[in-house]
N, C-alpha and C positions, 0 to 999 in steps of 0.2 A: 229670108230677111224679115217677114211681119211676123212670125216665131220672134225672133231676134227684140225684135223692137217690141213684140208684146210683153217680153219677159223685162225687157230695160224698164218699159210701164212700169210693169206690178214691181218690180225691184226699188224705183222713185218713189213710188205711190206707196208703198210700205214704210221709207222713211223719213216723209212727209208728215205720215199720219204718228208716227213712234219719236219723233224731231219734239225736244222738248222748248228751242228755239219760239218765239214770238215770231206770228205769220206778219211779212214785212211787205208794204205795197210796192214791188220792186227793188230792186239790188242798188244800193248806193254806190257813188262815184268818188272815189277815196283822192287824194294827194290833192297840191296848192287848183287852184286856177285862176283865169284871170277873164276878163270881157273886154273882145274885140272893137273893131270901129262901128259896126253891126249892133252892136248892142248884146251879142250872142256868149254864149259862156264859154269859155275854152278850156278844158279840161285835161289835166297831166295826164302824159302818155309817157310809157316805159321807152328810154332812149337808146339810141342806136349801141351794139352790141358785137363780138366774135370772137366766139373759143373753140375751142375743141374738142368734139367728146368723146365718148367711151370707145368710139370705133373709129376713132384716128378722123373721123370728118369734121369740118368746119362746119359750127352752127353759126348763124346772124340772125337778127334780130330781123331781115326781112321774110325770112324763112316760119314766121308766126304773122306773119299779115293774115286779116279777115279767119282768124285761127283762135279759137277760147284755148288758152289754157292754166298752167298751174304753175309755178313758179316756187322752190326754196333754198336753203341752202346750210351743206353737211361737210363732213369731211370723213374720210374710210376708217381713221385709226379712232373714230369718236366711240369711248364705251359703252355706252346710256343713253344720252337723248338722242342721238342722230339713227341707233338701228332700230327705235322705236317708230320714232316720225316715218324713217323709209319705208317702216312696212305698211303704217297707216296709209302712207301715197299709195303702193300697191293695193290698196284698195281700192282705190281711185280710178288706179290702173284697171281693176279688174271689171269692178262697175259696167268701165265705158272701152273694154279691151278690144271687142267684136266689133266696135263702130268706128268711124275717123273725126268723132266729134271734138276732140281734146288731142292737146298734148300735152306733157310735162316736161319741166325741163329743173335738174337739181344740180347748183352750181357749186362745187367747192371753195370752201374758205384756203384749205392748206392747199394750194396751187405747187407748193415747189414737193412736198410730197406725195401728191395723187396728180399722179402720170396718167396717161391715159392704161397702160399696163393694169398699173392699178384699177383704175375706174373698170376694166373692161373685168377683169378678174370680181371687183365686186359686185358690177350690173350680172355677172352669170350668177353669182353666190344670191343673189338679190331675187333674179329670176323676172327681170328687164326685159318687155318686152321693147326692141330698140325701136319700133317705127315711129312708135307712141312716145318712150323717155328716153329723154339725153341726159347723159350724166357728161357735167361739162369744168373743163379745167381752162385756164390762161394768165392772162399775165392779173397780178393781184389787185395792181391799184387799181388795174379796173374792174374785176370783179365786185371791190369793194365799193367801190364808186359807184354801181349797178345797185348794189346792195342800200345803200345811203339815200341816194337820191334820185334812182331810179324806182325801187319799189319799198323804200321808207321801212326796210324791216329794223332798223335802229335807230335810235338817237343817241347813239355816243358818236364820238367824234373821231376824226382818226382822217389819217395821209394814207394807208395801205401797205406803208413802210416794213419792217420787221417783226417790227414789237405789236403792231396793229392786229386785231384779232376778234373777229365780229362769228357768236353764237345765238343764229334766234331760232326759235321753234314755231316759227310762221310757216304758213300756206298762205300763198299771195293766188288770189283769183285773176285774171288778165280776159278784158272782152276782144273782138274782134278788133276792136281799134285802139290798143294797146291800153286802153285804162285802166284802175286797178278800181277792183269790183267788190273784192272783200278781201278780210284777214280771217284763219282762223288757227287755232292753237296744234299744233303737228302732231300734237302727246296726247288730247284728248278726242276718244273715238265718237262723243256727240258732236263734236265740231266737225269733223270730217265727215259723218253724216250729213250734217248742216251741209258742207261744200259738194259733199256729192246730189246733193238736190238742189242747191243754188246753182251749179253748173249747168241741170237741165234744165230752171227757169232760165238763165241765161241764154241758154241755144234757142230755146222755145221763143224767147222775146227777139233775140236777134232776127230767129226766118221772117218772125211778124212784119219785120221792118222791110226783107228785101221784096 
């Protein structure tokens, strides 16, 4: 296990120093907030959630309590952006694959298309480790709604309807307390560097806390 964790070191500590990123005093707290009676800031949290995923279980959103993870969202038949960004998450994956510090979780746009059949055929083709990522389907308006005003990866508009049809190439970071930590681009592999070292400032500042 200090093998394990010395090698996640030098693996951070390499793209830290090769992160062409600007060094930031702490991770910003993304989405609205507002101030309690307290005086205290209250800060948007990703809301309650449950789908399905690639292995026939039901995910919810209490299943990521006191849990950092990564959040985005694809579809199987997409030709070009979506089997880019995946592989770039398997990065992610692979990173922090030996530890239980992360999870991910990529949620489909086309829900009446990607079955879990599907999803489980493309988590193998993918090469999904499942403990770590769910690949997740369900009803749309709510995925979309998740999407919207859960983790802001759009600003267009939309009911979830038929014709409704949301493609972003976000990476949503998520803290232990469901806020969202950062955005960064799915397609390009300095940004996902960037998140793979922002994820262990993140764990590192969370244990500070407990």
């Amino acid at each position: 296990m200090r093998v394990l964790g010395f090698a996640l070191a030098v693996l951070i500590s390499t793209l830290i120093f090769s992160c062409k990123s600007e060094k930031r005093e702490g991770l910003e707290i993304f989405g609205p907030k507002t101030v309690d009676a307290k005086g205290d800031t209250v800060y948007h949290r990703v809301g309650e959630f449950s789908f399905v995923n690639h292995l026939g279980d039901t995910v919810a959103r209490d299943q990521y309590e006191n849990q950092v993870y990564i959040a985005n969202f694809f579809f199987a038949t997409c030709p070009e952006i979506c089997p880019k960004m995946q592989h770039q998450m398997l990065r992610v994956q692979e990173a922090y694959k030996k530890t239980n510090k992360i999870k991910l979780i990529s949620h489909t746009v086309n829900p009446e298309k990607d079955t879990v059949e599907v999803l489980a055929q493309y988590a193998l083709d993918l090469g999904v480790v499942d403990s770590t990522w769910n690949l997740v389907t369900g009803d749309k308006k709510e995925i979309y709604d998740l999407a919207r005003f859960g983790y802001f990866v759009t600003t267009l508009e939309g009911d979830g309807g038929p014709t409704d049809f949301i493609h972003s190439d976000k990476f949503v970071l998520i803290d232990t307390k469901g806020r969202i930590r950062g955005y960064y681009i799915g397609l390009d592999s300095l940004e996902v560097d960037r998140l793979i070292v922002d994820i262990w400032e993140l764990i590192k500042s969370e244990k500070r806390k407990i």
